[in-house]
N, C-alpha and C positions, 0 to 999 in steps of 0.2 A: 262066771257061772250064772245059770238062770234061777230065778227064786218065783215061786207062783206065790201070790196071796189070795187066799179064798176067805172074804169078808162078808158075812152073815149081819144085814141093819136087823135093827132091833126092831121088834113091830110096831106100827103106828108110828115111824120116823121116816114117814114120806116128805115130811116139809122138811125136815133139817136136813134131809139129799138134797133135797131143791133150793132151799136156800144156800146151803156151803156149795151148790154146783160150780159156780162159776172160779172162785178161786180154786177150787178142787181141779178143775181142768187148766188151769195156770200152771198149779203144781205139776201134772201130768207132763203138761208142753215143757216147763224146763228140763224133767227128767229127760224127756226125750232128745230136747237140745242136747243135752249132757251123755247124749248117747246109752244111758242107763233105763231107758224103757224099752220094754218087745213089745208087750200087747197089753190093751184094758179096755174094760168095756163092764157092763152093769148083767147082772143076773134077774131073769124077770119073773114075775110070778103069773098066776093064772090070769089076769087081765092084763098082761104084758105093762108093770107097771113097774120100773128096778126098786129089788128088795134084795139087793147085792153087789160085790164087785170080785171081778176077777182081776188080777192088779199082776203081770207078768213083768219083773228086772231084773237085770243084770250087778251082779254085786258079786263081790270078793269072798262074802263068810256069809252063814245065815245070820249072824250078827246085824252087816251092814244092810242085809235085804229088808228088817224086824225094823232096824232106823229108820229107813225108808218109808215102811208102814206108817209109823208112830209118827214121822211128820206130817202124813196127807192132810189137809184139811178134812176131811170127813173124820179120819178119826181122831182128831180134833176137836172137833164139833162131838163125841160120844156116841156117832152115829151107829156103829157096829156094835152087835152084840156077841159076835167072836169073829179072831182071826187066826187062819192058821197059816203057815209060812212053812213052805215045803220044796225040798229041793226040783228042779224040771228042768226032764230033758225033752226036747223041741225036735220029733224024730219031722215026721210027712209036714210035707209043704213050708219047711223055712230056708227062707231064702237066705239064711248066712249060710244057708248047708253045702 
């Protein structure tokens, strides 16, 4: 089943995105390896500057989707100032369809 995470950074934690970037996309690529990522990618604000993530995987319960979360490195780092973890269903344009 698909679990969307919608991650709200905290304001003023433009460095601690940038600095946890790189292992934060480590984390991404193995999920993906593991076959337990759809989609991710950053929410931008009005100077197109990410002040978010949308964070799209595949998990068994919303349980395992929330673990998921809670290991990124970002929120790790305390970068988000909320997350919320919602079930999703992936109608137009997926290609497992």
């Amino acid at each position: 089943m698909l679990f969307a995470l919608l991650c709200k950074d905290k304001p003023g934690h433009l460095n601690v995105r940038m600095e946890t970037r790189p292992v934060h996309v480590e984390y991404l690529n193995k999920l993906n390896a593991e076959g337990k990522l759809a989609i991710a990618g950053p929410f931008l604000d009005a100077d197109g500057k990410p002040n978010g993530s949308l964070v799209i995987v595949k998990a068994d319960s919303l349980e395992a989707a929330k673990a998921l979360g809670e290991a990124d490195p970002y929120a790790k780092a305390d970068l988000f100032e909320s997350v919320e973890v919602k079930p999703y269903n992936w109608v137009f344009n997926n290609p497992e369809a």
